[in-house]
N, C-alpha and C positions, 0 to 999 in steps of 0.2 A: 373602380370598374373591374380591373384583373385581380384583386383581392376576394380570395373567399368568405362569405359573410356568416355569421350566425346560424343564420336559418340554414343555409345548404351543409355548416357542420354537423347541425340537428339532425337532417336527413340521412347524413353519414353515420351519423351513431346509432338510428333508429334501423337503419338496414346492417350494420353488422350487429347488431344485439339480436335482431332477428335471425341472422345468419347462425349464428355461432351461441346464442343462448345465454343466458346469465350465468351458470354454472361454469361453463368451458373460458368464460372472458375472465371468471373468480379465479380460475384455476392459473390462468395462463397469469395475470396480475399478482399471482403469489409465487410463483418460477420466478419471474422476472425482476421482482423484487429480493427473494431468496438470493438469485443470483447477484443483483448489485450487493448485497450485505458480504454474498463472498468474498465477493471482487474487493471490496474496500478491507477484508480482514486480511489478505492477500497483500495487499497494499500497504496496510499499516506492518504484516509480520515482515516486508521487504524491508521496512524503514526500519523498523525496530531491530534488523540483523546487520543491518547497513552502521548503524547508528554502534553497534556491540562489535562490532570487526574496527571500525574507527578505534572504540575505547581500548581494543587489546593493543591496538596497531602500536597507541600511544605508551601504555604500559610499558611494551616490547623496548619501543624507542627510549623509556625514561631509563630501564632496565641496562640497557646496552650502554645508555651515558653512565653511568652509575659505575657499571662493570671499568669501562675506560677510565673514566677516573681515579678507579684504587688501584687500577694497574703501573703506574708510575710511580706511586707511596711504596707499592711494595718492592719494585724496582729501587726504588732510594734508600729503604732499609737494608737490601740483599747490598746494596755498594757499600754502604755505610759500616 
């Protein structure tokens, strides 16, 4: 009974196509669409930087272990 049916979304569509024309509802259906394509390349290039700062972060990290651990060899040679 409070659900909108079929027929009264017909009526809706058939008055704004009228309103607004097939051209101006084309145009507006291709912004809107343009714009989610943005939005998800936006999205993907957040993840994908996200994803390349993680990778350095790790490097950094393996780097740093790396460094630490020859630093006591060459302490051992210098006493030695």
């Amino acid at each position: 009974m409070g659900g909108i049916s079929i027929w009264q979304l017909l009526i809706i569509a058939l008055i704004v196509i009228l309103l607004f024309g097939t051209k101006k509802l084309r145009s507006l259906g291709g912004d809107l669409g343009g714009a989610v394509k943005g939005f998800k390349n936006a999205m993907s290039t957040e993840d994908d930087k996200q994803a390349l700062e993680d990778k350095q972060a790790d490097s950094t990290a393996q780097t740093s272990q790396q460094a630490t651990d020859k630093k006591p060899e060459s302490k051992d040679k210098e006493q030695a």
